[in-house]
C-alpha positions in Angstrom: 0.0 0.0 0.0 1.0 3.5 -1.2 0.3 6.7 0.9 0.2 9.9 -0.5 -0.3 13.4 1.2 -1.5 16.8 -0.7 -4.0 19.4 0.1 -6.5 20.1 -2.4 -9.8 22.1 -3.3 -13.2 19.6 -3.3 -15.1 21.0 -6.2 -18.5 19.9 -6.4 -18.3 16.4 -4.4 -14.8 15.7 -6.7 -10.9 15.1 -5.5 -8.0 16.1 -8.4 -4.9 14.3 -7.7 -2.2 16.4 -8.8 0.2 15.6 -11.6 2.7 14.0 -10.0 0.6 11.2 -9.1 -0.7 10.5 -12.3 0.6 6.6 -12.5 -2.3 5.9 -9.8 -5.0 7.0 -12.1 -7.3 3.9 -12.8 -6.6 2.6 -9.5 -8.8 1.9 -6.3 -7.7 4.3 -3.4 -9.0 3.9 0.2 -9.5 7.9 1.1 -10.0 9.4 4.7 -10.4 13.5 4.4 -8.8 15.7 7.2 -10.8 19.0 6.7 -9.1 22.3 8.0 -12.3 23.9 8.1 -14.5 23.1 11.4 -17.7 21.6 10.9 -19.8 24.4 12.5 -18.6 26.8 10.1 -19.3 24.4 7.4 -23.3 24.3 8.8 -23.4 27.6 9.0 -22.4 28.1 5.2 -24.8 25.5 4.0 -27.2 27.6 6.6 -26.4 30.6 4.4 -27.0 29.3 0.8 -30.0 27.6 2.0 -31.1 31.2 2.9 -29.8 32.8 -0.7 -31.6 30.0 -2.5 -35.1 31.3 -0.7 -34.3 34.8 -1.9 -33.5 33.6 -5.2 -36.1 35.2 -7.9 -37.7 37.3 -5.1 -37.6 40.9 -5.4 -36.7 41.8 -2.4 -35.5 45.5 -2.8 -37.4 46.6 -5.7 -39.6 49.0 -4.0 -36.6 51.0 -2.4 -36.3 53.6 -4.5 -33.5 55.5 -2.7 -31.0 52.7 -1.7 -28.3 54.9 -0.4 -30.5 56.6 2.0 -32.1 53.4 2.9 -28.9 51.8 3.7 -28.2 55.0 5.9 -31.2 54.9 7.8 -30.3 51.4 8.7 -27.0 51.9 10.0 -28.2 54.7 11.7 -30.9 52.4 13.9 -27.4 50.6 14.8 -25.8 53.6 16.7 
């Protein structure tokens, strides 16, 4: 058995092996993913899209017809 180690990018549910490694292509691999990124911060991004996907063909801001003064108003009920 052959271990390699690289950090890569999963892009849409898919692993690249780099170059170098290219004489393993074709081969069964046994994989085990060490993710940097914690999984509460990946909830709350799937949290988030879920969220932009609602919004998604809703026109939410059409009927502001001043946005920079909206946006000012806002941050002004922050202060």
């Amino acid at each position: 058995m052959n271990a390699l180690e690289f950090s890569t990018k999963i892009e849409k549910g898919m692993i690249r092996l780099p170059e170098q490694y290219n004489k393993y292509e074709n081969t069964y691999a046994r994989i085990i993913v060490l993710l940097d990124v914690p999984d509460d911060l990946l909830s709350k991004k799937k949290a988030l899209l879920t969220a932009f996907k609602k919004m998604e063909g809703h026109d939410m801001f059409s009927s502001i017809d001043d946005p920079t003064g909206w946006q000012r108003k806002v941050r002004d009920e922050w202060e």
